[in-house]
C-alpha positions as CSV (number, residue, x, y, z in Angstrom):
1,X,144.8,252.6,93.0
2,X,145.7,252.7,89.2
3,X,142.6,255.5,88.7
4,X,143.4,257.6,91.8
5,X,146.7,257.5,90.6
6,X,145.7,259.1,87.4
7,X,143.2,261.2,89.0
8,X,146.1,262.4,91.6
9,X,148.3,262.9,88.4
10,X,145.9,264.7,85.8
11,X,144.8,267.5,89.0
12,X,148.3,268.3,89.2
13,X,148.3,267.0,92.8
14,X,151.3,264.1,92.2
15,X,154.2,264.9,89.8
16,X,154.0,261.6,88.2
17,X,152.0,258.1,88.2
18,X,154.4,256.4,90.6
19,X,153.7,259.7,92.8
20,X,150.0,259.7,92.7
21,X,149.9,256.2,93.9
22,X,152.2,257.3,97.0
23,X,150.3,259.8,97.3
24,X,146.9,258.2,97.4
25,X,148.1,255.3,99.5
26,X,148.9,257.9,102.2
27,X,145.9,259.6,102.7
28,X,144.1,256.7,102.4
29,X,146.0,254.9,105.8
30,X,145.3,258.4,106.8
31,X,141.5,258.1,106.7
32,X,142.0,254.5,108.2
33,X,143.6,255.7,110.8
34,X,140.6,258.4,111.6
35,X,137.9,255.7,111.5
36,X,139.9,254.0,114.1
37,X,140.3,256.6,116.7
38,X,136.8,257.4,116.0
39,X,135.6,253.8,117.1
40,X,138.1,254.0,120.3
41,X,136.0,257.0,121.3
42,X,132.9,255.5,120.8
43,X,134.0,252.8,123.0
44,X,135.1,255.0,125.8
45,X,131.7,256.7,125.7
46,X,129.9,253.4,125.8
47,X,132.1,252.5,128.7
48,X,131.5,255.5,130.7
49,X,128.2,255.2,129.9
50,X,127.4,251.8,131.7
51,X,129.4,253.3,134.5
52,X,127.3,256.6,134.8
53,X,124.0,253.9,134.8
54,X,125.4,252.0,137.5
55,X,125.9,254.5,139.7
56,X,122.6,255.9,139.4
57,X,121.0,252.9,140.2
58,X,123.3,253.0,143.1
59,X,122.3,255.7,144.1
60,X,118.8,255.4,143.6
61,X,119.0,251.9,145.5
62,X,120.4,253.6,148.5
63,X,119.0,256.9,148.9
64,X,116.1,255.9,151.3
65,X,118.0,253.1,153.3
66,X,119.2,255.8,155.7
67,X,117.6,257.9,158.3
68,X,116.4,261.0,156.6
69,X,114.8,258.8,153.4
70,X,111.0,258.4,153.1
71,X,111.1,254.7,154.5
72,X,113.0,256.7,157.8
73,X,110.7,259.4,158.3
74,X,107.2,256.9,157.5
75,X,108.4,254.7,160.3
76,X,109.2,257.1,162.7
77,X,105.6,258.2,162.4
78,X,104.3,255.0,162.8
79,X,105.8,254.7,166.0
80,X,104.6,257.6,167.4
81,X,101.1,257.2,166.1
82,X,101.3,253.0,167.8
83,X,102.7,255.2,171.4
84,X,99.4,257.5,171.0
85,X,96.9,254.5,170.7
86,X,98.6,252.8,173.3
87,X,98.2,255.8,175.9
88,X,94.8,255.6,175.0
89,X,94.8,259.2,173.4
90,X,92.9,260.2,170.5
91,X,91.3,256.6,170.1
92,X,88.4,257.8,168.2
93,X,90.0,260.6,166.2
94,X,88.9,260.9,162.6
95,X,90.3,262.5,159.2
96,X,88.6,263.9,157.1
97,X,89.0,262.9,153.7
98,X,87.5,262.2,150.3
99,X,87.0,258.9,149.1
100,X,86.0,258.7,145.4
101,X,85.2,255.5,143.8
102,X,88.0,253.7,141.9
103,X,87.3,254.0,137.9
104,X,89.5,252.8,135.1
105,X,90.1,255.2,132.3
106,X,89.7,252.5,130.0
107,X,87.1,250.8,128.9
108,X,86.6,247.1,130.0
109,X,85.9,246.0,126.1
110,X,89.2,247.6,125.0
111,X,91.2,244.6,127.1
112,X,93.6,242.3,125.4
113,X,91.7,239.3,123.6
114,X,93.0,236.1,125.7
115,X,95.6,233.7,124.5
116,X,94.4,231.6,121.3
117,X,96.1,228.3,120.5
118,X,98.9,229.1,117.6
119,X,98.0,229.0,114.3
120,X,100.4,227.2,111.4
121,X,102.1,229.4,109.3
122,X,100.7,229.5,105.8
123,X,102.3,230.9,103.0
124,X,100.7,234.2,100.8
125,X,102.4,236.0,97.9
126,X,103.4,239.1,99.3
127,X,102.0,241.7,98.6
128,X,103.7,244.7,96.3
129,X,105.1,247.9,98.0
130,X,102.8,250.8,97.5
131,X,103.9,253.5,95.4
132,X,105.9,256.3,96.3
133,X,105.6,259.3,93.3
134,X,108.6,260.9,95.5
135,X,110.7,257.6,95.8
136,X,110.3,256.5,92.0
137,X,111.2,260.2,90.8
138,X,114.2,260.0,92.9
139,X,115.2,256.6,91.3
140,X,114.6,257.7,88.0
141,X,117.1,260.9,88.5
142,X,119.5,258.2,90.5
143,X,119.6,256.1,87.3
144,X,119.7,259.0,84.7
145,X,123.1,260.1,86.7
146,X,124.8,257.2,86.6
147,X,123.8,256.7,83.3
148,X,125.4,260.3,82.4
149,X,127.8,259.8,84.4
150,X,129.6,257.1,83.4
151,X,129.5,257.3,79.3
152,X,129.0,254.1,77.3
153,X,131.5,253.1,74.6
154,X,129.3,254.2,72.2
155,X,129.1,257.7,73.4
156,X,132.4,258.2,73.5
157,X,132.7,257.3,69.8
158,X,129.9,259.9,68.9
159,X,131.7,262.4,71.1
160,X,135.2,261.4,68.9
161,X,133.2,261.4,65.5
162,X,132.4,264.7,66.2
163,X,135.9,266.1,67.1
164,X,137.6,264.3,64.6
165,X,137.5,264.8,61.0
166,X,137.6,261.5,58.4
167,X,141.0,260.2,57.2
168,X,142.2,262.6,59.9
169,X,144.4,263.0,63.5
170,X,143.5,265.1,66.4
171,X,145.3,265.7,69.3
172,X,143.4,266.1,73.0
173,X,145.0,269.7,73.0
174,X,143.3,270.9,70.2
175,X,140.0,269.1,71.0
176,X,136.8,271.6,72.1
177,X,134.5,270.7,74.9
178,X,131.3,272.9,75.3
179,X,128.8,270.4,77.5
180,X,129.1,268.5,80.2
181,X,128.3,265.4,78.5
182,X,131.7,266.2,76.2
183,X,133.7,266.2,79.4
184,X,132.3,262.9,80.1
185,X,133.2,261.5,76.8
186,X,136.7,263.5,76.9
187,X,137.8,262.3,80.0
188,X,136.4,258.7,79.1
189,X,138.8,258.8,75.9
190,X,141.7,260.1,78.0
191,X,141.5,257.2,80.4
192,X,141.5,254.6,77.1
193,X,144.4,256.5,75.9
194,X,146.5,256.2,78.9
195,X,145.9,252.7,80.2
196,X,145.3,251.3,77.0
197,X,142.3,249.6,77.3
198,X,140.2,250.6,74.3
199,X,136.5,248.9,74.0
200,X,135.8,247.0,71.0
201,X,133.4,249.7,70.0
202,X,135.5,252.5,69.8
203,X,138.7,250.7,69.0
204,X,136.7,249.9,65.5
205,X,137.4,253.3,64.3
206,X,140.1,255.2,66.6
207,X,143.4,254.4,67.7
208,X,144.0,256.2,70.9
209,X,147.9,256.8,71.9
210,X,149.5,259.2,75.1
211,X,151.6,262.0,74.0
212,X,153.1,262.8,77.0
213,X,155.7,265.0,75.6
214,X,154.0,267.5,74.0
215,X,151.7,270.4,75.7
216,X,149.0,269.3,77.5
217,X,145.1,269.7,77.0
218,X,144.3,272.9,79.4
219,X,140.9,274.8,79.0
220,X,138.5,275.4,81.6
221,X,137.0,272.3,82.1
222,X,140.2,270.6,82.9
223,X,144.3,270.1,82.6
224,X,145.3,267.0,81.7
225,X,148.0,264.9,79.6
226,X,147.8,265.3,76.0
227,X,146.3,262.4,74.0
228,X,146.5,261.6,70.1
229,X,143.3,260.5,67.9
230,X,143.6,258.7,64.7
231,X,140.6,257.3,62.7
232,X,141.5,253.9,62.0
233,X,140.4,250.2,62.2
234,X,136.9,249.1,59.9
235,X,135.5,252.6,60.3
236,X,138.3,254.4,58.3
237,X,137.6,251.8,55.9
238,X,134.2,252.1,54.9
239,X,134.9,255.9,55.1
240,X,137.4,255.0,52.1
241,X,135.3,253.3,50.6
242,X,132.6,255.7,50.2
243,X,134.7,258.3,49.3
244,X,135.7,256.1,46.7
């Protein structure tokens, strides 16, 4: 809630933290509230459903128990054919008709083996999954993303080293981003900046600190709160050092 809250903050759809959180908590009962009237419909469907099957069969249960059905009509003409052999007319009548032999379309050694006792289970190493070029591509891309999308610590402290000078301050307003992967970084950095939690790595040479009352970072990849830089910590020291 704390990061949709920012998110809802730095897009310049909440005024404030505090409003972002309201904000997010909203339309996330709202979406809740979707799913649920979307699983009441699927359980009207399934309901009406089972209904419309039952009445088929109904239906198709019934349909030739009356007079008009095929059972009707077949023994009506059974009756009247028993009344002609009992009046002793047409005794010897014939139809003609074709009778072809009976022939299965399939053939007699394609039948189902017959029942063999069961045989124990015995354990094998399975066996390895066969290789997909398609489905280890995809999984290399997959893992590149999230790789690039979610900047290590150390990346953000290459991205920093590059914006900001030794023994110097920078402020996020001033700060340049030209790739995608310096968007990453930038918005890593602004995150560590405003909740605070810096990771040992880049903690070691920045101090990261809001400056929410001054102008904000605003250039085309994104408007945000602005942020100040400072070199600091072990790697400010070794860069006196050298200097030295």
């Amino acid at each position: 809630m704390q990061v949709l809250a920012e998110e809802y903050t730095a897009s310049s759809m909440a005024a404030d933290v505090e409003d972002g959180r309201m904000a997010a908590a909203d339309d996330l009962l709202a979406i809740e509230n979707i799913f649920e009237q979307i699983g009441e419909m699927f359980e009207r469907i399934e309901a009406f459903r089972r209904q419309l099957e039952a009445r088929v069969r109904n239906t198709i249960k019934y349909a030739e128990r009356g007079g008009q059905g095929l059972v009707g009509r077949a023994g009506d003409l059974v009756r009247r054919l028993d009344a002609l052999l009992r009046d002793g007319r047409h005794d010897r009548a014939t139809v003609e008709w074709s009778i072809e032999p009976l022939r299965s379309p399939w053939s007699e050694h394609h039948q189902a083996p017959a029942r063999q006792p069961r045989r124990p289970v015995e354990a094998k190493e399975l066996a390895g999954p066969p290789s997909d070029p398609l489905y280890e591509l995809r999984k290399k891309l997959r893992l590149e993303y999230i790789a690039r999308i979610a900047p290590r610590p150390e990346d953000v402290r290459r991205f920093l080293e590059g914006q900001v000078p030794p023994f110097a301050t920078k402020e996020a307003r001033f700060m340049e981003i030209d790739t995608v992967d310096d968007f990453l970084a930038f918005d890593c950095a602004r995150r560590y900046a405003l909740t605070g939690e810096v990771p040992p790595q880049v903690a070691a040479g920045f101090d990261l600190e809001p400056r929410p009352d001054t102008p904000p970072h605003d250039s085309e990849w994104l408007r945000c709160a602005n942020f100040l830089v400072r070199r600091s910590g072990r790697l400010r020291k070794a860069e006196e050092l050298h200097a030295q």
